[in-house]
C-alpha positions as semicolon CSV with decimal commas, in nm:
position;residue;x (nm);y (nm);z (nm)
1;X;4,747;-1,295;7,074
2;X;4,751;-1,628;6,916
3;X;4,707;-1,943;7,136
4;X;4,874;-2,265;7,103
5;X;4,658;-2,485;7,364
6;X;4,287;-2,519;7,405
7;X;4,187;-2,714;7,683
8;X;3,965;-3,033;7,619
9;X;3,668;-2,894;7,797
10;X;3,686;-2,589;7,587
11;X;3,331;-2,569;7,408
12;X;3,230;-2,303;7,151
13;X;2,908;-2,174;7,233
14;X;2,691;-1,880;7,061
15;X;2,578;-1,564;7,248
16;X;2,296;-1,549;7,044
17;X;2,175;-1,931;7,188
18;X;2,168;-1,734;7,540
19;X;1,939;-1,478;7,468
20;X;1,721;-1,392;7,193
21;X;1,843;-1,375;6,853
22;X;1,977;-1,001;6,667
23;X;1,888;-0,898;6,384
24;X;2,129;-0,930;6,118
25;X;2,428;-0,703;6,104
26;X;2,297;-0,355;5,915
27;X;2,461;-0,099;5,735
28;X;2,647;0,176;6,041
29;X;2,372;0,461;6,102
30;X;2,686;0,669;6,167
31;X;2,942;0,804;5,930
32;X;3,161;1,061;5,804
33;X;3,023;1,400;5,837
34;X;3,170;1,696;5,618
35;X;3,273;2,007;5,885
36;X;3,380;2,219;5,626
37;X;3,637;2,350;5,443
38;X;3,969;2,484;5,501
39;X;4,069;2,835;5,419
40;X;4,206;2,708;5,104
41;X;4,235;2,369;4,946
42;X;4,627;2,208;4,958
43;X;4,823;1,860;5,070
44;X;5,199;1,820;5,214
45;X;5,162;2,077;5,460
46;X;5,207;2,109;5,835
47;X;4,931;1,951;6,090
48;X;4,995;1,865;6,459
49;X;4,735;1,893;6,745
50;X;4,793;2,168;6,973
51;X;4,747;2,066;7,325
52;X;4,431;2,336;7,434
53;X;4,234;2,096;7,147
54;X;4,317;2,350;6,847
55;X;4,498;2,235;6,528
56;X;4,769;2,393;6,380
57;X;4,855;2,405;5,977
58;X;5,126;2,552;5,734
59;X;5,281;2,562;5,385
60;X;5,159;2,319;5,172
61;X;5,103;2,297;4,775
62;X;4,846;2,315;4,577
63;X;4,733;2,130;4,210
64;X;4,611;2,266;3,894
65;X;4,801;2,482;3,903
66;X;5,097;2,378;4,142
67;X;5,174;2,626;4,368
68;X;5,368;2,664;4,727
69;X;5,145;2,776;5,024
70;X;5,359;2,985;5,303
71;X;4,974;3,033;5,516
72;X;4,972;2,971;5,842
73;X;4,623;2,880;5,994
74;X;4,450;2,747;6,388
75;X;4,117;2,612;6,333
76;X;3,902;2,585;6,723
77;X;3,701;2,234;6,644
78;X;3,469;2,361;6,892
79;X;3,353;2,681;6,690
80;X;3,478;2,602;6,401
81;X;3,652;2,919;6,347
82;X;4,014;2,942;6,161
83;X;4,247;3,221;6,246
84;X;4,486;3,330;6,032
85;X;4,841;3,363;6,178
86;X;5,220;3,508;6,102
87;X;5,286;3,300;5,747
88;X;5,587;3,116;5,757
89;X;5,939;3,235;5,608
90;X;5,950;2,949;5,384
91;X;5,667;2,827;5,118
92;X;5,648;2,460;4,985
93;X;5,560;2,141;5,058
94;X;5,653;2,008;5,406
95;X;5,815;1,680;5,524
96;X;5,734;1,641;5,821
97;X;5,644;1,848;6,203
98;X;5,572;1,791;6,526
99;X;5,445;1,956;6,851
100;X;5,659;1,992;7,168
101;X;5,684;2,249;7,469
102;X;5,511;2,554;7,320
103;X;5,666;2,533;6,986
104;X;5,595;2,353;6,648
105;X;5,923;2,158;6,443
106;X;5,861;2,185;6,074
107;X;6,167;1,965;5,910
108;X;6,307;2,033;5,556
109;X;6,064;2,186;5,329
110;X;6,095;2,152;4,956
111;X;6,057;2,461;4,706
112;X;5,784;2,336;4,482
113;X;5,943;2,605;4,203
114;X;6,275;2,451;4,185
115;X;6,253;2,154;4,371
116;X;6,543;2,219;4,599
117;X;6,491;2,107;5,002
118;X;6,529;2,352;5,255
119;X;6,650;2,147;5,550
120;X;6,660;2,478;5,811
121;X;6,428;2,362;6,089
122;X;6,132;2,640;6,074
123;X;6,062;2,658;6,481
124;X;5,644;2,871;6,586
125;X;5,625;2,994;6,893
126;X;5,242;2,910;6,908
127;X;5,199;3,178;7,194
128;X;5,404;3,511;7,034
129;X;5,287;3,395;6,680
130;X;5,671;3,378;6,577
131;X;5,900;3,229;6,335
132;X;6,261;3,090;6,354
133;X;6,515;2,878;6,187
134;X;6,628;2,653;6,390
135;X;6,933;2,369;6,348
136;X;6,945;2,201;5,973
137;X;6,853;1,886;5,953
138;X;7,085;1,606;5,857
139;X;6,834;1,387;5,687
140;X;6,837;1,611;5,377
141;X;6,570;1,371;5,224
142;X;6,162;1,366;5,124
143;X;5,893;1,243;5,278
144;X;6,076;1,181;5,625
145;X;5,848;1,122;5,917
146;X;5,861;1,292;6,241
147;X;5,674;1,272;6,638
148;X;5,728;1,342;6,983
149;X;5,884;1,097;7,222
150;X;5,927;1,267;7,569
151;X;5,886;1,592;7,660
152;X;6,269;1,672;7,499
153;X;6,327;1,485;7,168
154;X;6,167;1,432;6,834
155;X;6,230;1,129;6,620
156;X;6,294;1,177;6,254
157;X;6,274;0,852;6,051
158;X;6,362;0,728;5,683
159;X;6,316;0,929;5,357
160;X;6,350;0,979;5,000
161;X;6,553;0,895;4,743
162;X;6,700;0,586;4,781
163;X;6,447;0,528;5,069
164;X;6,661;0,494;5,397
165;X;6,650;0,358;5,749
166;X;6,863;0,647;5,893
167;X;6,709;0,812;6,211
168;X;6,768;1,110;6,416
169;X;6,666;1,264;6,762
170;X;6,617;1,649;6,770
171;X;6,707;1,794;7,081
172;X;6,460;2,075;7,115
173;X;6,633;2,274;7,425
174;X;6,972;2,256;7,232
175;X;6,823;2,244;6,905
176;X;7,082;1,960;6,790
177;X;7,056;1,657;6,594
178;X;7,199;1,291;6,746
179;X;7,156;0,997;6,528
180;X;7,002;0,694;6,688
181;X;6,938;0,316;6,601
182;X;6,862;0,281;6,235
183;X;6,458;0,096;6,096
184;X;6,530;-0,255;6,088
185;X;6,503;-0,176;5,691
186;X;6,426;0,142;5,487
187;X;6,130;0,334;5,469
188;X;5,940;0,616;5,351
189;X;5,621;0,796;5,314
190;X;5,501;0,561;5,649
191;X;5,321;0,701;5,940
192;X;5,451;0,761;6,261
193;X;5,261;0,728;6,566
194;X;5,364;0,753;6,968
195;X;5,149;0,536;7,206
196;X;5,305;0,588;7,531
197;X;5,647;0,426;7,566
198;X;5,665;0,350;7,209
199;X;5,707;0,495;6,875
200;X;5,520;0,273;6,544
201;X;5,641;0,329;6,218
202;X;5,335;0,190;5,969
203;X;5,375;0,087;5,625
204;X;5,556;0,285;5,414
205;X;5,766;0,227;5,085
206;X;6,079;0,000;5,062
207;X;6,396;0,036;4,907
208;X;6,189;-0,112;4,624
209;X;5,928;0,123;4,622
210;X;5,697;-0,150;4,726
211;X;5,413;-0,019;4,942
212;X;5,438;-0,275;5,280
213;X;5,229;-0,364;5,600
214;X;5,520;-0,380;5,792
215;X;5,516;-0,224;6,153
216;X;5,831;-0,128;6,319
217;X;5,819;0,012;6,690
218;X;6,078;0,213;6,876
219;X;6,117;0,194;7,242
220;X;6,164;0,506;7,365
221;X;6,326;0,369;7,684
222;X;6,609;0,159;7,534
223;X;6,644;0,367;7,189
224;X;6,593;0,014;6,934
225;X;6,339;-0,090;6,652
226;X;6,180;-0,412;6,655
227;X;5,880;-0,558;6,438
228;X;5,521;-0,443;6,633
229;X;5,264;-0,610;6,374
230;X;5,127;-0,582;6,019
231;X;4,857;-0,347;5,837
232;X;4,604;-0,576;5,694
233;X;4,680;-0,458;5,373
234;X;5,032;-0,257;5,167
235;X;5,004;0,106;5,234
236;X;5,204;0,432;5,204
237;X;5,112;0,811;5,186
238;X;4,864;0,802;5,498
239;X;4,803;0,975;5,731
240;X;4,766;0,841;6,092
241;X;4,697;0,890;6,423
242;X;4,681;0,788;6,825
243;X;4,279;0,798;6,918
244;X;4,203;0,814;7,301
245;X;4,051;0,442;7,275
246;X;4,365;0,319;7,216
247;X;4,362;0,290;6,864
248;X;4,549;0,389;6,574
249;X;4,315;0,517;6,306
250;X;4,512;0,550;5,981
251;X;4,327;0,776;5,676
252;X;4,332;0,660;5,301
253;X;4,701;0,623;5,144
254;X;4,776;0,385;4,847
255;X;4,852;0,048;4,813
256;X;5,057;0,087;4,438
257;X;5,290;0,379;4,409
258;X;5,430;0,291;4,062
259;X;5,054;0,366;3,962
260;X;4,982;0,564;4,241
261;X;4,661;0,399;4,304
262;X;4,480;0,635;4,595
263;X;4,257;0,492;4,850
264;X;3,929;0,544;5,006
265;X;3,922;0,316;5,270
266;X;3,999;0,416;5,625
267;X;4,147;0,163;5,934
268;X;4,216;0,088;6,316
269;X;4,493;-0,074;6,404
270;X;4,532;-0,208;6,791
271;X;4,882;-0,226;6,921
272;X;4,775;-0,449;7,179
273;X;4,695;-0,722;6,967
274;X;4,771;-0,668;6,657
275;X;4,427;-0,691;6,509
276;X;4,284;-0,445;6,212
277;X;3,939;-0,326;6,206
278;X;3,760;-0,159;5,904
279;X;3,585;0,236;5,921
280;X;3,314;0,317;5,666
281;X;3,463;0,442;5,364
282;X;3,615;0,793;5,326
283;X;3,403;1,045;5,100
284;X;3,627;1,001;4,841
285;X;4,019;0,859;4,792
286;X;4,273;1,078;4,950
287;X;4,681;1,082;5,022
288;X;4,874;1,309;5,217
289;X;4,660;1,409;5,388
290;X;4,618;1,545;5,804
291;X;4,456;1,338;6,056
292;X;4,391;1,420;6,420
293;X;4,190;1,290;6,735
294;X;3,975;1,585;6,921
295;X;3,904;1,603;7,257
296;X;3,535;1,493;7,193
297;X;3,600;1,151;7,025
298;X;3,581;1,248;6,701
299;X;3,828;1,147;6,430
300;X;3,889;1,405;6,140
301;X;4,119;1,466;5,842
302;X;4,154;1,700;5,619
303;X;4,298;1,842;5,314
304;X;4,493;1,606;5,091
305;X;4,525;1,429;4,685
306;X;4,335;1,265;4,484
307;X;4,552;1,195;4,206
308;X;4,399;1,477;3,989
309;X;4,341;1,791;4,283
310;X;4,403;1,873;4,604
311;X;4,100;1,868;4,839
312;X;4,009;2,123;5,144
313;X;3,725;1,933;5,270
314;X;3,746;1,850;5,623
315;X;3,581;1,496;5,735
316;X;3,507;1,356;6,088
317;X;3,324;1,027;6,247
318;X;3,278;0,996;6,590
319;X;3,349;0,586;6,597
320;X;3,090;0,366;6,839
321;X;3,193;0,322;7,212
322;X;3,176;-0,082;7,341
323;X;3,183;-0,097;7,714
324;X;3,134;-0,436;7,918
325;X;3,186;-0,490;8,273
326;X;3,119;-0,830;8,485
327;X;2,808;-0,823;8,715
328;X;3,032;-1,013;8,927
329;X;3,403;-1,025;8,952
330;X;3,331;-1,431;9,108
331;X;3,149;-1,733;9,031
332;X;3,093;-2,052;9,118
333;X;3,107;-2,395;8,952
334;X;2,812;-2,476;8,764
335;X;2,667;-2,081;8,755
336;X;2,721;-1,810;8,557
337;X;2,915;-1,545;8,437
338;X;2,703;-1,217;8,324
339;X;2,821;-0,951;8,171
340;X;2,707;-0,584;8,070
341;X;2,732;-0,466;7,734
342;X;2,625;-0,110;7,617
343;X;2,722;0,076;7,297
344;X;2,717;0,442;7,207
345;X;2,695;0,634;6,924
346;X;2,571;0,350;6,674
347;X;2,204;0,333;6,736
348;X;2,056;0,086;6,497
349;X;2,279;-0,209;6,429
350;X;2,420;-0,466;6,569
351;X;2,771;-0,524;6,745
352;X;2,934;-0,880;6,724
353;X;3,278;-1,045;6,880
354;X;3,379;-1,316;7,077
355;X;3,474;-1,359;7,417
356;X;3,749;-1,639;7,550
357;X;3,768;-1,736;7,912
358;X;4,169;-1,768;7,895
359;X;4,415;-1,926;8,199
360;X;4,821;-1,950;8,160
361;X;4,757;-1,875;7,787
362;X;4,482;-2,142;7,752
363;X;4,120;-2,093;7,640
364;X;3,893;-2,305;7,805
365;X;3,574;-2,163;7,692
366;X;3,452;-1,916;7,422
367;X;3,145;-1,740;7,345
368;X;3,055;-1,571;7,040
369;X;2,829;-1,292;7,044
370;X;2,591;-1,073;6,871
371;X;2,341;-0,844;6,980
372;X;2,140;-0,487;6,890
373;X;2,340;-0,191;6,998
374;X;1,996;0,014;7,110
375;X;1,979;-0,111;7,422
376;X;2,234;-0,237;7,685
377;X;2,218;-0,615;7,725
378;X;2,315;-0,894;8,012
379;X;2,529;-1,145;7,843
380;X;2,577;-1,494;7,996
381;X;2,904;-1,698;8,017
382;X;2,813;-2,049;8,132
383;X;3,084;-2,213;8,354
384;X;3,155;-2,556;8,375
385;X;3,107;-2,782;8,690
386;X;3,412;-2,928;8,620
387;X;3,611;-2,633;8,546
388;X;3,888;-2,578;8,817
389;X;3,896;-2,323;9,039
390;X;4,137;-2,026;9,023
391;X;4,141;-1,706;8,836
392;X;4,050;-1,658;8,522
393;X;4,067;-1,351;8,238
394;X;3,760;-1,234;7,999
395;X;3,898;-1,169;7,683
396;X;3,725;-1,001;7,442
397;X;3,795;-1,024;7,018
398;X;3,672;-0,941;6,697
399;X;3,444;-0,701;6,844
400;X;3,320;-0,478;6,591
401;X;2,997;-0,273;6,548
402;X;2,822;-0,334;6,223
403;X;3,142;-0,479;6,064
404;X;3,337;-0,234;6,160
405;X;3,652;-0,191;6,328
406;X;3,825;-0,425;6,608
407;X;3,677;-0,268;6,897
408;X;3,979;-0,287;7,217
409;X;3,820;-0,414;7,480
410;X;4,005;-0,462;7,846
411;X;4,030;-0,777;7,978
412;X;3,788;-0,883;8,263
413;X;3,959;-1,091;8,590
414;X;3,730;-1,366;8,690
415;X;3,743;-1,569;9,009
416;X;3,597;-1,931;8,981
417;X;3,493;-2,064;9,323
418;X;3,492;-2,451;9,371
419;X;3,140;-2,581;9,423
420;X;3,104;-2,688;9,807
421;X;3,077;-3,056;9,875
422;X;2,784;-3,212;10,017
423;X;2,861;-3,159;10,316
424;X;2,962;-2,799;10,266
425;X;2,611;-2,770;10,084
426;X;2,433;-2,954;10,382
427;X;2,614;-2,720;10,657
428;X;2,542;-2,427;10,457
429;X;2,188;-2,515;10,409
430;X;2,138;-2,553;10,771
431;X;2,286;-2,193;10,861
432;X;2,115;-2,044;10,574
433;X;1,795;-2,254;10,766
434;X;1,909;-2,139;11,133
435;X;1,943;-1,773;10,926
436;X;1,621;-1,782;10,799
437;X;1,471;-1,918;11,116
438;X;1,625;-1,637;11,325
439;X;1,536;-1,420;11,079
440;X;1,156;-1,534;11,105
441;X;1,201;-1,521;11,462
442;X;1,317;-1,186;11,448
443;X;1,036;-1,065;11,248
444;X;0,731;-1,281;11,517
445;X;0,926;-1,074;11,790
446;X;0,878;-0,732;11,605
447;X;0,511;-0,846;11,533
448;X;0,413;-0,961;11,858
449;X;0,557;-0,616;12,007
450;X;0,369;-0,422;11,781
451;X;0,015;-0,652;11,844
452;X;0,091;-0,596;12,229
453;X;0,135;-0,209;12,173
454;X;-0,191;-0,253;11,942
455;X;-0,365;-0,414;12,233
456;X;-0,273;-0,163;12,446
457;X;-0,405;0,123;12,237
458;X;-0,734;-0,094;12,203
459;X;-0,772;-0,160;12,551
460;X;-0,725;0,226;12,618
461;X;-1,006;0,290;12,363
462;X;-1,195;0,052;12,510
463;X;-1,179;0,178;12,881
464;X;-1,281;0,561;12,715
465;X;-1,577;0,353;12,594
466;X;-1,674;0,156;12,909
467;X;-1,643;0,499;13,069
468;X;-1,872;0,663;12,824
469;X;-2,095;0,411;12,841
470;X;-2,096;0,366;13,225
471;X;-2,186;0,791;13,246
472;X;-2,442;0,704;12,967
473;X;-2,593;0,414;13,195
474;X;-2,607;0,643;13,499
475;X;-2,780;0,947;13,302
476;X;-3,002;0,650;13,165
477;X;-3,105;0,529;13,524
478;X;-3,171;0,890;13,649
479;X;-3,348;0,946;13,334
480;X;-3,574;0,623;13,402
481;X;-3,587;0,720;13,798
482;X;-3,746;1,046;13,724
483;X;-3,988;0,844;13,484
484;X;-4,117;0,642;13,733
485;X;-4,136;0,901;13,987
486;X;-4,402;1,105;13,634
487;X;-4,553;0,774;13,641
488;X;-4,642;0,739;14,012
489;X;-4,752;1,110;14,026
490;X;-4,953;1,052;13,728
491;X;-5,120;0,712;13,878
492;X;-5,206;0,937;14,211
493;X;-5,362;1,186;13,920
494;X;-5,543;0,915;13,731
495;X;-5,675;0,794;14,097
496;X;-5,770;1,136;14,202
497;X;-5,911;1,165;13,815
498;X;-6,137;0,893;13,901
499;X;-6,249;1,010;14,232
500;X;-6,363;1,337;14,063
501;X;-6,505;1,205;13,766
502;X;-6,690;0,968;14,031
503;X;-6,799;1,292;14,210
504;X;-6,904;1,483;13,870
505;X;-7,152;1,178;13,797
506;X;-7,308;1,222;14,132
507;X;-7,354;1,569;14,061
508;X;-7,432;1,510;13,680
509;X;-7,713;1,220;13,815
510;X;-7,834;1,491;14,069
511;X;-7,840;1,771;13,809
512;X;-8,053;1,493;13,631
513;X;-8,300;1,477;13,888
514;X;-8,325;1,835;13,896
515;X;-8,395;1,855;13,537
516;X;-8,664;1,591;13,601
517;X;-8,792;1,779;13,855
518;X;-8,769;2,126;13,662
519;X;-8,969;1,957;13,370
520;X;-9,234;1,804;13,581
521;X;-9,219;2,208;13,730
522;X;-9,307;2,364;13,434
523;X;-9,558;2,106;13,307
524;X;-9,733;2,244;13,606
525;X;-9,694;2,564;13,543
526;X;-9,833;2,526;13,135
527;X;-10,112;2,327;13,289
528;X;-10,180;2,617;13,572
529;X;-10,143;2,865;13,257
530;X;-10,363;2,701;13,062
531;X;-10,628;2,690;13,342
532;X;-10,557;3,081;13,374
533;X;-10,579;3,139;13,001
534;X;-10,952;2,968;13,051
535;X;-11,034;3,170;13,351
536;X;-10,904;3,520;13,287
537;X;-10,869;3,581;13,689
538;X;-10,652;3,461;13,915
539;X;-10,661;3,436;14,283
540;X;-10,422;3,573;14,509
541;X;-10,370;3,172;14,645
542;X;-10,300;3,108;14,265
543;X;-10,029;3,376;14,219
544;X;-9,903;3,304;14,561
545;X;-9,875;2,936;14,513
546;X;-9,728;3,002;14,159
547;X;-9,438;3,238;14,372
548;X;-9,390;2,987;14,599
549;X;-9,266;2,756;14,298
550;X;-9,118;2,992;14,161
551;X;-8,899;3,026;14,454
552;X;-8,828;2,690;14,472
553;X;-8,702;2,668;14,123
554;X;-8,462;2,949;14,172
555;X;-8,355;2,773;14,508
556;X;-8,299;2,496;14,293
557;X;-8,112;2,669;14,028
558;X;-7,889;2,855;14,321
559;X;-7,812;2,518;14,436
560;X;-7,725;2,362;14,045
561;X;-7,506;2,690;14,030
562;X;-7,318;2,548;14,356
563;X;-7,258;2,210;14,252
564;X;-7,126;2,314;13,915
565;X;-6,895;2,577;14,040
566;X;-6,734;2,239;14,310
567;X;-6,739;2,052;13,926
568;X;-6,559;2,309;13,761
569;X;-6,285;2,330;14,059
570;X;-6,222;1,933;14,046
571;X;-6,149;1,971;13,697
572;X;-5,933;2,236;13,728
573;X;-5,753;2,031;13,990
574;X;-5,769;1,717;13,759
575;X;-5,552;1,926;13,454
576;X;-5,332;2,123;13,726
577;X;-5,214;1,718;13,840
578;X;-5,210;1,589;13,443
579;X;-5,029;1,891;13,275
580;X;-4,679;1,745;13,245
581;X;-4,829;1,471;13,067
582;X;-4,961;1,342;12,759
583;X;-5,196;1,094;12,918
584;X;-5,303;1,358;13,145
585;X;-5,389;1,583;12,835
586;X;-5,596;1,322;12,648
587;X;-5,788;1,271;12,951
588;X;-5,834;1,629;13,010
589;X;-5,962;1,676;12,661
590;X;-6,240;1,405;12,766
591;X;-6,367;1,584;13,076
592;X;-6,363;1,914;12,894
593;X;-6,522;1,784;12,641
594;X;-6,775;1,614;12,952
595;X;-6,783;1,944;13,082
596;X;-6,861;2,167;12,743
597;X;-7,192;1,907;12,790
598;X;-7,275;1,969;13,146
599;X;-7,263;2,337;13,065
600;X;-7,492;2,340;12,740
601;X;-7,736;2,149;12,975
602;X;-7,738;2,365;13,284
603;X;-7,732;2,674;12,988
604;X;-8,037;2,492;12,915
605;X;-8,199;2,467;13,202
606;X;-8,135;2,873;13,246
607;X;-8,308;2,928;12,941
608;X;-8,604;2,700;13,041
609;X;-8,604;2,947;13,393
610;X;-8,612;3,243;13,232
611;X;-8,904;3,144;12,995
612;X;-9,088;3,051;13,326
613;X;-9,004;3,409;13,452
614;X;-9,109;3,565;13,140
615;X;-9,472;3,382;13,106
616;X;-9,500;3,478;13,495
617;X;-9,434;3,825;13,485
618;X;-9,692;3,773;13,136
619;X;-9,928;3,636;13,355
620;X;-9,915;3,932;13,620
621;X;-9,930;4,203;13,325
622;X;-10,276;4,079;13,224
623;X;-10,382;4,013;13,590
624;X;-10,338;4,399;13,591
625;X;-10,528;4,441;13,321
């Protein structure tokens, strides 16, 4: 769509200024991939798309050497099986066909033996596998070019000789012919293509076998031709057809049929617009050949001429997918547009175009872009401040992916907001204030409910604790009660301790005297047995005197024996009172250890008596004597 205004504030600016720079534009990682053969090589035959995806192909000829091809072949694109089916009643090379209601229309076929056209319309039944003549056709001509329009009729346009502009409708439920309005000028060997409510004719020869760009299109509704657009170069003896982007791929064909000049070059064509776009390059040059759109994107053709054979080759290419979409479907003065752009299926490269921002037919902005197609990518559209409000359109062209093709792209709508006033901006600032304020308020209300419940769980905790610690205080006190009450009974010990120990001196001092006494005894007695040693007899006075003493010292030791047995039971007292104690057993240890002494000394005193006894009984035994 060409524009005749640009408004003033219209200013060109580069995508690749708003974010970081592409790489430059490489060659396309994708291209045509080879998916076999046909059953048999050939060109002019039959090939329409069935609508379960499967393509269907007939008759045909063959080069070096010519022959006719009657064959009748489905090929499944998704196994990429061929079945052989019922071979048609005619052979030769075919004019045209096309797919409608069950059946395929194959119109005038010529005997490549004698040359003569068969203008019987051959009728398959695709589901019994059948052949039938149906009506002849009146445009008893060459290279006449058939498609669908509705779901009734089939348009038949222009032929060869004399290349003419005659057309035709074929009535497939009455199987009739009815002529209808004429090509605005002659044609033959174009393409014809349906794209909803019209019908293109592209190309083609003219009545002076000049190849053209011209593009005629029929509307179905009102049954008239008018010019559609141009080809951006002459071409004839393509093939063509609809893809489900939109766009009309069209497949080799020659630009000079006096020299019949084949092509390897390969089209899109966007009836939108008008615009061309370029493919990578076929495998080789090719006319009359069959080109369909499957179900999974991919493009293919197959069979077809080369000027010196006929090919069986079949060739697909699965073109790129360009998808963009608006972040936001409004914006305000002074912001920014952004947009999402992500390609498939050309990893690699780059993808370029230009994008106008368009109102009543006016561009008032335009960005060119071009970016990697590995990775999706935000693109920005700056708008003015001073652009005026109101609704706007996207629109995208020259989009192309590596250099290739014109890439449709649907327009986006865009909304441009005026920019608030002061005012407006001061107002809204204070609610978005009051908003964040109540918002902040909000939040200290949740907080302070949660400290509170916090504070209650820690006060809870803290009441176990005080509990705890109160049972812990009281089992402390009783503990320290039943201390004091050890350490009173243990004072009344230590008192009684020292009475006793008191008591065991007196005794011990007493036993001391004793011991004096004992001593000064038996130096008496070792002076008195001395004497007796001297004097060999003793005197009854003597021995009595020496009993008496003896007596006395027993007496004596009877009464030690007493006064240690009333020592012994104060200590046994003393350690009964200080058992439960460590104090108490320390001390004990002592007056045992007191004790152990006393003992060895009245042991010794013991010993001491009985020596006395012995040397008196000694003494008596030699008085005997």
């Amino acid at each position: 769509m060409f524009r005749r205004a640009v408004a003033v504030l219209a200013v060109l600016m580069i995508g690749t200024g708003l974010l970081a720079f592409a790489p430059e534009a490489e060659a396309a990682s994708w291209d045509w991939v080879h998916e076999g053969d046909m059953p048999s090589e050939r060109t002019l035959f039959a090939g329409v798309r069935l609508p379960d995806g499967r393509l269907f192909i007939s008759m045909g000829m063959v080069d070096n050497p010519v022959a006719s091809l009657n064959e009748t072949w489905i090929y499944d694109p998704d196994d990429g099986s061929w079945s052989q089916m019922s071979d048609s009643p005619l052979d030769g090379r075919v004019n045209s066909c096309a797919y409608l209601n069950g059946s395929v229309y194959v119109f005038t076929v010529i005997d490549i033996d004698t040359g003569q056209l068969d203008n019987r319309t051959l009728i398959y039944d695709v589901e019994n596998d059948t052949w039938e003549f149906g009506e002849r056709s009146p445009l008893y001509k060459l290279y006449t070019c058939a498609a669908a329009i509705d779901e009734r009729y089939v348009l038949l346009a222009g032929g060869y000789p004399d290349v003419i502009a005659d057309c035709y409708l074929y009535d497939t439920v009455n199987d009739t012919f009815e002529k209808t309005a004429p090509l605005p000028e002659g044609r033959a060997t174009g393409a014809l293509v349906r794209d909803g409510g019209t019908v293109y004719y592209l190309g083609g020869l003219d009545p002076n076998i000049n190849a053209v760009t011209d593009i005629f299109g029929f509307d179905v509704a009102n049954r008239s031709w008018s010019a559609a657009g141009d080809l951006s170069k002459p071409n004839c003896a393509m093939s063509a057809v609809l893809g489900g982007d939109g766009l009309v791929y069209i497949i080799g064909g020659m630009d000079d049929p006096i020299h019949f000049n084949p092509l390897s070059k390969a089209w899109t064509w966007n009836p939108a617009n008008n615009r061309s776009g370029t493919l990578p390059d076929l495998p080789g040059t090719v006319v009359y050949s069959s080109a369909f759109y499957l179900d999974d994107g991919r493009v293919l053709y197959m069979g077809g001429y080369n000027a010196s054979e006929t090919h069986a080759g079949m060739y697909s290419l699965k073109r790129a997918t360009v998808n963009v979409h608006l972040a936001s479907s409004s914006v305000g003065q002074g912001d920014s547009a952004w947009m999402n752009l992500s390609i498939a299926g050309a990893p690699g490269t780059t993808v370029n175009g230009t994008v106008d921002l368009v109102r009543n037919d006016t561009i008032w902005g335009s960005l060119r872009f071009s970016y990697p197609t590995d990775r999706p990518v935000m693109m920005s559209f700056p708008i003015p401040l001073s652009l005026p409000a109101g609704d706007y359109l996207l629109e995208f062209r020259d989009v192309d992916v590596a250099g290739f093709g014109d890439y449709p792209l649907e327009s986006l709508p865009l909304t441009v907001i005026s920019a608030p006033s002061a005012e407006e901006l001061s107002d809204q600032l204070r609610q978005e204030l009051l908003a964040e304020l109540e918002q902040v308020r909000s939040n200290l209300s949740l907080e302070i409910l949660a400290l509170q419940t916090r504070l209650g769980e820690m006060n809870a905790d803290l009441q176990q604790q005080m509990t705890a610690l109160q049972a812990l205080l009281d089992e402390t006190r009783s503990g320290l009660d039943e201390v004091s009450d050890n350490v009173s009974t243990l004072q009344a010990s230590l008192d009684l301790l020292e009475t006793q120990v008191g008591s065991v001196q007196a005794q011990l001092e007493l036993m001391k005297v004793m011991a004096e006494m004992t001593n000064a005894t038996l130096a008496l007695l070792h002076e008195r047995l001395t004497q007796l040693e001297a004097d060999a007899g003793y005197g009854n006075e003597s021995l009595a005197e020496l009993g008496s003493q003896l007596t006395a010292m027993m007496g004596s030791m009877v009464a030690l024996q007493g006064q240690l047995d009333e020592a012994q039971a104060s200590i046994e007292e003393v350690n009964a009172s200080l058992s439960a104690s460590a104090e108490g057993s320390e001390l004990r240890d002592q007056m045992d250890g007191k004790m152990d002494a006393v003992l060895g000394y009245v042991i010794l005193m013991a010993v001491l008596a009985s020596l006395v006894i012995s040397v008196v009984v000694l003494v008596i035994m030699l008085r005997k004597r």
